[in-house]
KEKE-3310 file (N, C-alpha, C; in steps of 0.2 Angstrom, whole numbers, plus 5000, padded with zeros to 4 digits):
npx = (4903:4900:4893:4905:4910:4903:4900:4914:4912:4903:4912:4923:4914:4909:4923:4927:4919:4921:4934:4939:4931:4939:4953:4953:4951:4964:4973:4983:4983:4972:4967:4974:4971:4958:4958:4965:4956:4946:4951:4951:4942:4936:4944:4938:4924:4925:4931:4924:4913:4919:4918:4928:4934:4935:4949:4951:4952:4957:4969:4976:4982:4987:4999:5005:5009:5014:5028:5034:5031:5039:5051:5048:5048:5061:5069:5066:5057:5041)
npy = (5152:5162:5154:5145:5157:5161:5151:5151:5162:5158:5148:5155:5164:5155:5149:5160:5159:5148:5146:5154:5148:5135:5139:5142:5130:5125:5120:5120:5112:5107:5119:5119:5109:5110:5120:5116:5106:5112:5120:5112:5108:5119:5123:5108:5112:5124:5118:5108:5118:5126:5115:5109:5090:5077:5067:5051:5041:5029:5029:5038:5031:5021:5028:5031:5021:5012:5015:5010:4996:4991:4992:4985:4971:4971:4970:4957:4953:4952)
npz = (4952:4961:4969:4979:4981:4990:4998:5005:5012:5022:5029:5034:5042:5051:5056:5062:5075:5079:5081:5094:5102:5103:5103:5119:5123:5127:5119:5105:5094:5091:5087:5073:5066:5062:5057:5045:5039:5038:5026:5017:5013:5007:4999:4990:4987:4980:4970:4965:4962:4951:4941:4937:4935:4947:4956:4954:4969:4972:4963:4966:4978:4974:4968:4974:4981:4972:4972:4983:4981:4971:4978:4990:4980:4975:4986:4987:4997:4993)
capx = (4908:4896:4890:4910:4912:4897:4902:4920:4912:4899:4917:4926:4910:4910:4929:4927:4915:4923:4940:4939:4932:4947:4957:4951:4951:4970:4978:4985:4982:4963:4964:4978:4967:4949:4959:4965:4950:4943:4954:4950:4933:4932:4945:4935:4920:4927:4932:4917:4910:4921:4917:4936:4934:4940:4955:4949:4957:4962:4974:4982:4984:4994:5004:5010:5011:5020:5035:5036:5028:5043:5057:5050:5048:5068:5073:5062:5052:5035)
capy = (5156:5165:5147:5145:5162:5160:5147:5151:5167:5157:5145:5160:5165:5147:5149:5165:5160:5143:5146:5156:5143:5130:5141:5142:5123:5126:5117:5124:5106:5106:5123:5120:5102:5115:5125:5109:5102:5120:5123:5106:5107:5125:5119:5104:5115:5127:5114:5108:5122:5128:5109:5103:5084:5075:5060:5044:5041:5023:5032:5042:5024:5016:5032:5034:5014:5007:5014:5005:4988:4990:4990:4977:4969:4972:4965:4950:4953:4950)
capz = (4956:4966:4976:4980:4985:4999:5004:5007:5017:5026:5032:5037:5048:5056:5059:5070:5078:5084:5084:5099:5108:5100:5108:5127:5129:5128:5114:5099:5090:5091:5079:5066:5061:5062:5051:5037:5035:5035:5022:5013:5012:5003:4992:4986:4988:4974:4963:4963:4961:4945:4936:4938:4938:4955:4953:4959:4976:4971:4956:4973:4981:4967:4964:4981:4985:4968:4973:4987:4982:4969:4982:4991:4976:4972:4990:4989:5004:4992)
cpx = (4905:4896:4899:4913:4908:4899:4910:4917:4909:4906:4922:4922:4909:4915:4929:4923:4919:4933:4944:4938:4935:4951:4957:4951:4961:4975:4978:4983:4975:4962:4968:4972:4961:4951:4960:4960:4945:4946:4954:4945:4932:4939:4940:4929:4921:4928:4930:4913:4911:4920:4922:4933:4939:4944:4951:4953:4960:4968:4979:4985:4990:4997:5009:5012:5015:5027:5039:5035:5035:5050:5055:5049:5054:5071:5071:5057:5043:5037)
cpy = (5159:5159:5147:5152:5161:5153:5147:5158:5164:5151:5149:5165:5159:5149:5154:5167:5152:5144:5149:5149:5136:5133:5143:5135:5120:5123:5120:5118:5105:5115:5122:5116:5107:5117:5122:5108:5109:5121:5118:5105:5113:5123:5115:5107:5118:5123:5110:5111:5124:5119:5105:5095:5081:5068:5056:5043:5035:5025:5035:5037:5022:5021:5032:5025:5010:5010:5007:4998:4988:4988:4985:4972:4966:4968:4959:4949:4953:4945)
cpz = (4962:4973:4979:4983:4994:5002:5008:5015:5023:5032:5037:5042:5053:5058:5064:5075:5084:5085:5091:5107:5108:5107:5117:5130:5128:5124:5107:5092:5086:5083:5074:5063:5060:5057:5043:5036:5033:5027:5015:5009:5008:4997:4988:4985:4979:4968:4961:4959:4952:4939:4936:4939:4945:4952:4956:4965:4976:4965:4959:4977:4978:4966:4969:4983:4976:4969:4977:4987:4977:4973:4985:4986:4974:4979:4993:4994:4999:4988)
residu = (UNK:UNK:UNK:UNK:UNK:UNK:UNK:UNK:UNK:UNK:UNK:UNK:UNK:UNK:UNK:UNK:UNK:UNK:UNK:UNK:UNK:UNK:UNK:UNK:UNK:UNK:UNK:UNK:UNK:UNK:UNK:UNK:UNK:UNK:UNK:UNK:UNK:UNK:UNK:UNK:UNK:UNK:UNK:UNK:UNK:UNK:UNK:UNK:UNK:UNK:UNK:UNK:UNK:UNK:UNK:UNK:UNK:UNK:UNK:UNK:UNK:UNK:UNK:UNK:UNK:UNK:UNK:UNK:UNK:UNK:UNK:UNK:UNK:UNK:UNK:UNK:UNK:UNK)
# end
């Protein structure tokens, strides 16, 4: 729990060191993404951390793509 906390602190001293200068090269875009992956990475970080196992990303594939292979399936287009 500890390695998970340091690291979320050591992320939130990264972030306000660069978000500043995110924000000087004029786009709003450049920091939301800084901030997802920022926010992605101490997620997956943590739940590492706490031993949760991770899904396989081929199991998020086929969960979000059988619907659709079934409609086209139903309007013959495979």
């Amino acid at each position: 729990m500890i390695l998970g906390i340091s690291v979320f602190a050591i992320s939130v001293l990264a972030a306000y060191f660069e978000i500043p200068k995110l924000r000087n090269c004029g786009t709003k875009g450049n920091v939301s993404v800084y901030l997802i992956f920022l926010a992605i990475g101490n997620f997956l970080v943590i739940w590492r951390t706490l031993g949760l196992p991770f899904l396989n990303p081929g199991d998020w594939i086929e969960f979000a793509m059988r619907p659709l292979t079934k409609l086209l399936l139903s309007l013959g287009f495979i």
